[in-house]
N, C-alpha and C positions, 0 to 999 in steps of 0.2 A: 404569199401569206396576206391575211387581211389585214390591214392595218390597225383594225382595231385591236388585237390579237398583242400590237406591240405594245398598250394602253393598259394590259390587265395588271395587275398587284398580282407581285410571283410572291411567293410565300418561301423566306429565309429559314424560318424554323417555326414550331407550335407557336401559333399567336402571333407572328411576328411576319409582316412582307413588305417587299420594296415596292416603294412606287412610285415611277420617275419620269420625267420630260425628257424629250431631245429636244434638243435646242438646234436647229437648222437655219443658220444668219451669215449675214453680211457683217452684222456688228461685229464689235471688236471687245474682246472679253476684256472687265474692265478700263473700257476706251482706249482699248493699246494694241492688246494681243490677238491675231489673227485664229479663228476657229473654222478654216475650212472643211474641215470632218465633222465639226459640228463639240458640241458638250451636252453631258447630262446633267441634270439637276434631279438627284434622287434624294426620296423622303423615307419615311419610314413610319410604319404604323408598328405597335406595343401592343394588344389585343388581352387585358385582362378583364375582373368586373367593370373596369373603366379602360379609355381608348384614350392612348397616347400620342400625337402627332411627332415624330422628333423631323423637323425643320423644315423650312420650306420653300417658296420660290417666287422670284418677282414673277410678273405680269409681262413676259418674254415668248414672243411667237406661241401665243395661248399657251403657255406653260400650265395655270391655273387650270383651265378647261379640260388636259391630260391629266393632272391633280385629281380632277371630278369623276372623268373616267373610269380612271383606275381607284379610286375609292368604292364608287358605286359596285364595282366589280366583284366586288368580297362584301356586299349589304352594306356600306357608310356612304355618310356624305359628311359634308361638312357640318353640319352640327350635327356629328357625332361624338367628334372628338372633347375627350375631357380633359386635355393635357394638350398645350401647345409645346414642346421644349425646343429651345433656341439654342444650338450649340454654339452659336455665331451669327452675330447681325449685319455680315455684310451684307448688300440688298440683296443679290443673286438669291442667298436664303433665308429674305426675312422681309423682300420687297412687296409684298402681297397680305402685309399683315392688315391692315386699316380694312383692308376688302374681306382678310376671313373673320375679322373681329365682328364687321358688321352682319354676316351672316352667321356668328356662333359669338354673341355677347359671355355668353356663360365661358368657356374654355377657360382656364387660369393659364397664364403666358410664366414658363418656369426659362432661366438662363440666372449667369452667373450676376452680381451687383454691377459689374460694370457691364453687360449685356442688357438688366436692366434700366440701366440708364440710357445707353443707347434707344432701348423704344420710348424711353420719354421723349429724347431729343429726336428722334428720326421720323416718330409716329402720333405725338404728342398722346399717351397714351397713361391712363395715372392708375389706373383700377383691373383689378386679379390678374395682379402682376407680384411672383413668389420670388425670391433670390434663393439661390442656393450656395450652398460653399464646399469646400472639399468633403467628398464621402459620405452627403447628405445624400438620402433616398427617398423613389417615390413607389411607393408600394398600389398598385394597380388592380388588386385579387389574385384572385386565383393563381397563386403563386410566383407572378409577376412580377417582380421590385427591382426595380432601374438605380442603378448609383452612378453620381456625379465626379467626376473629376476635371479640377482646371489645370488647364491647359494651354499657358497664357502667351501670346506674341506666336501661338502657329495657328493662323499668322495676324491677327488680330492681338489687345491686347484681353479682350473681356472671353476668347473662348475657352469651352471645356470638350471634353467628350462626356458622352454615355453606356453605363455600361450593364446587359444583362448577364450577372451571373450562370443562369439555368442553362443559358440557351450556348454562354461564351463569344455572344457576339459583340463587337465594339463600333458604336456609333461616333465617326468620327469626322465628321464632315470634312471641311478643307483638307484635314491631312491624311496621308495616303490615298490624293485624288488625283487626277488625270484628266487632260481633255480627249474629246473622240464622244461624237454619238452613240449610243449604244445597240439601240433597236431592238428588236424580241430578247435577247439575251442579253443577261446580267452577270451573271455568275462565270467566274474563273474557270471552273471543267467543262464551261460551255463552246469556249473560244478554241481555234485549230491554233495551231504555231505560230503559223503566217500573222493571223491577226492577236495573236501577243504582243509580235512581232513591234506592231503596229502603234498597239496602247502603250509599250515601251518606249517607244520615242515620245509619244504624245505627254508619257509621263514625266519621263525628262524635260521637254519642254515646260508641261505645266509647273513644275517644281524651279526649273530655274528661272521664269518667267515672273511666279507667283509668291517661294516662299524659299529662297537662296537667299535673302537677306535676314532671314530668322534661324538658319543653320543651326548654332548653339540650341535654340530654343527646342526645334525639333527634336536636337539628341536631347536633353534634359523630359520631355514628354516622354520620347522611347521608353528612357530607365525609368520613369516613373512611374507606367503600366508595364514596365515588364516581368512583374511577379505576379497579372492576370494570366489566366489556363485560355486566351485567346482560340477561342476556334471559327471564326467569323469577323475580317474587316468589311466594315457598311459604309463607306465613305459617301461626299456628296454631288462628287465627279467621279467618272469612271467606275469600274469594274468592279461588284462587291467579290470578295474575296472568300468564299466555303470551301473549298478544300486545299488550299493551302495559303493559308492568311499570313505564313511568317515570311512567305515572298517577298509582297509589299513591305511589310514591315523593313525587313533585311534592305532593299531597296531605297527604298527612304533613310536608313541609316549611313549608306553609300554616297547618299547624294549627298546628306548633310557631313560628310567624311571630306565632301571635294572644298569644303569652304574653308578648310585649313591644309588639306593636302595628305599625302600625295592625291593628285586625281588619274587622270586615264593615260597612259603615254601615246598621246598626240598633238599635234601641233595646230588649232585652228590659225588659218592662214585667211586676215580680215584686208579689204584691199578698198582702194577707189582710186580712178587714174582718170584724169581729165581729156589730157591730149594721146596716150600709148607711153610716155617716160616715163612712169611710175612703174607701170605695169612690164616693160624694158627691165626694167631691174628687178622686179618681183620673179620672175619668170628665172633669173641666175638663182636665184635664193632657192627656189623647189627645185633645179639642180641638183644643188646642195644639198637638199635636202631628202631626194631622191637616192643621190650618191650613196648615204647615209642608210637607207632603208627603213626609215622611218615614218609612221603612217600621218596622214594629215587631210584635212578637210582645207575647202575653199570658199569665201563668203566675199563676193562683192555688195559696195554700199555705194550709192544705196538701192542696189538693186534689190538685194535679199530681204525682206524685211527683218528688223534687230528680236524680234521672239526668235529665229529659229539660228540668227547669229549668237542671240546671248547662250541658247540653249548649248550650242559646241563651243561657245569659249571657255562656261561653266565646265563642265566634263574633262576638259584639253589640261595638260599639266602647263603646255605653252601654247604663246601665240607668234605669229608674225603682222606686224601693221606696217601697212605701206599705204603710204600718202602722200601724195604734194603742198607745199604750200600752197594758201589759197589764199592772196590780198594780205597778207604777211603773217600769218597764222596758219592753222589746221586746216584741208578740207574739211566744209561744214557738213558733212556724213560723217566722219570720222570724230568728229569733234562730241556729236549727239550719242555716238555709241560708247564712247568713254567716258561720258557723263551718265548711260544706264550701266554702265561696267563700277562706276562710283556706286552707284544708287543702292546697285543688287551684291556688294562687295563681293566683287569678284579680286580676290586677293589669292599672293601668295604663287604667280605666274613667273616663268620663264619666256624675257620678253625680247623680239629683235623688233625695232621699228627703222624702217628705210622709208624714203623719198626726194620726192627732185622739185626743182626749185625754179623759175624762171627769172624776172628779172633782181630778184632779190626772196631771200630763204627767210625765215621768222615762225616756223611751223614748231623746233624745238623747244624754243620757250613756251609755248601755248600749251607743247605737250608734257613738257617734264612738270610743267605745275598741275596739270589737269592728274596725272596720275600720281604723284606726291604721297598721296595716301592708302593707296593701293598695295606697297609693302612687294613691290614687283622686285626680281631680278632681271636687271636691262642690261643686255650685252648690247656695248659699244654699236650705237645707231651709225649710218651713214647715209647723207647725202648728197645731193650732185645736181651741177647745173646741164638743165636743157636734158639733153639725151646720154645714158652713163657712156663713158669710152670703155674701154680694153679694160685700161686697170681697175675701172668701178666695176665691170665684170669677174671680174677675179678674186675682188673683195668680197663681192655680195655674195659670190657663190664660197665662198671661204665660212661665210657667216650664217648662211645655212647648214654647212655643212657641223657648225658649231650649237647651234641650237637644235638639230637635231641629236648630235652628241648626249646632250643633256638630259633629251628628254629619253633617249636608250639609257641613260645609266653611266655613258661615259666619261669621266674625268677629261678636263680640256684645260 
């Protein structure tokens, strides 16, 4: 296929197409999270008497210049558009504003009051700039009229969505988005199984990476659009949603369900071992937990990077952490990811922590105040000096075999 081919604006419905970047990088989605599949950055054009932009994109591996492409491709360019609308001014979709400003002076910049403030402070930016507020509309022609809804702390606090009634598509950038590049195809009945498969995990991840700390907020937006007749999610990662938009939706309600519980019945098992004694006793534990039959994942730190550990702790109803002391505290991998386990509240767990200790233990106190707030259920930790004996084997595997209990359903 020619690459130009993956550059065109597909058309969502009458007047209405996508049109979006891959983003193909090293970098680290906001300076953290690993995208080695890549992310999209899609926009969205409105096509009435007047031409809508809804949202846009930093200046990321010529994002802009795929922008141009694909405008061109359906007769626009940038000063075509009469309507900037901002659903959100993270930079990802708003970092290229200063560059389209000075090639389309005229456009009016529409986003919610505190959106608009954000392009003062981000863009310095004072003039045809419109605020909008709940179920304010903007009427386009030809039967076009866009209505606003805020939509505040997913995950920002100034965002909203956009929404066409005619067409029943919902613009909604951050939420129900995904990483993963897209390439020629957009659209949900476009994908086989396998790469479903694929954006499911990457969805997961992006969700717990990105907006697992605004849980609440997400269900509170659900119920507030859920008496729209939804037949199109257009989000500003990942896969737009036409023939069956209550997926995502339903999804995303799931996700935001794990932040108070129940979540998935599995166990992520998070580990780091300096010398092989940690890891000695970790190894009794999935025993245990084996015995049990109880499913579970495995994450060394810091081997694994923490995007794809937070991603299966999020999901997991329980964890196991095994650490050693390290200089009278936590190892400092362990230490880091319980401090993004604070960050992205990950609460409301089933928890066993083990580790071993050389000349002196001090890892407990570092760890029962690091998670203090976290609202954890901690079965009875255990640790041990040097390398466990017999009985530390007997215990550990006693204590797997207890925490998987838990997470079956069993009474212990």
């Amino acid at each position: 296929m020619d690459v130009t081919d993956m550059l065109k604006a597909l058309p969502v419905s009458d007047g209405i197409y996508c049109i979006h970047a891959d983003i193909q990088t090293d970098d680290l989605f906001e300076g953290i999270w690993p995208i080695p599949d890549g992310v999209s950055l899609n926009t969205y054009i409105v096509k009435g008497e007047k031409v809508a932009l809804i949202d846009l994109v930093r200046d990321w591996t010529d994002a802009p210049k795929q922008l141009e492409y694909a405008l061109n491709s359906i007769g626009l360019d940038f000063s075509s558009i009469d309507y900037l609308i901002l659903n959100h001014l993270e930079p990802d979709h708003s970092g290229w504003l200063k560059e389209f400003r000075e090639k389309n002076p005229r456009a009016a910049v529409l986003s919610t009051a505190k959106g608009i403030s954000l392009v003062k402070s981000f863009f310095k930016i004072d003039t045809g700039l419109q605020a909008v507020i709940d179920g304010d509309t903007l009427d386009l022609g030809n039967g076009k009229v866009l209505t606003f809804y805020e939509t505040p702390n997913v995950h920002w606090p100034e965002t909203m969505v956009t929404w066409d009634p005619v067409s029943g598509c919902l613009f909604s950038c951050d939420a129900f988005g995904s990483f993963g590049a897209l390439g020629a195809k957009v659209f949900d009945d476009e994908f086989t199984g396998e790469e479903h498969a694929f954006f499911e995990k990457e969805c997961l991840r992006y969700y717990a990476n990105i907006v697992s700390s605004f849980s609440n907020f997400v269900e509170k937006a659900i119920q507030k659009l859920a008496g729209l007749d939804i037949k199109c999610v257009a989000p500003s990662h990942g896969i737009v949603w036409r023939k069956n938009p209550l997926a995502i939706i339903e999804r995303y309600q799931k996700y935001a369900s794990y932040a108070k519980g129940p979540a998935e019945k599995e166990i992520a098992v998070i580990w780091g071992s300096m010398y092989g004694n940690t890891k000695a006793g970790l190894d009794a534990v999935i025993r245990g937990i084996e015995a049990e039959g109880a499913a579970y994942s495995i994450h060394r730190v810091p081997d694994e990077n923490i995007s794809y550990v937070l991603a299966s702790a999020y999901k997991s109803s329980a964890l196991v952490l095994a650490m050693p002391t390290y200089e009278y505290a936590m190892f400092p991998p362990m230490a880091y990811v319980l401090d993004i386990f604070r960050r992205k509240h990950i609460y409301g767990k089933n928890v066993l922590r083990i580790g071993s200790w050389g000349w002196a233990g001090g890892a407990r106190k570092e760890y029962e105040a690091a998670v203090a707030a976290l609202k954890w259920n901690n079965l009875e930790m255990l640790e041990w000096a040097g390398y466990p004996s017999g009985d530390n084997f007997a215990a550990l595997e006693e204590r797997g075999r207890k925490i998987a209990m838990l997470v079956n359903g069993i009474q212990i």
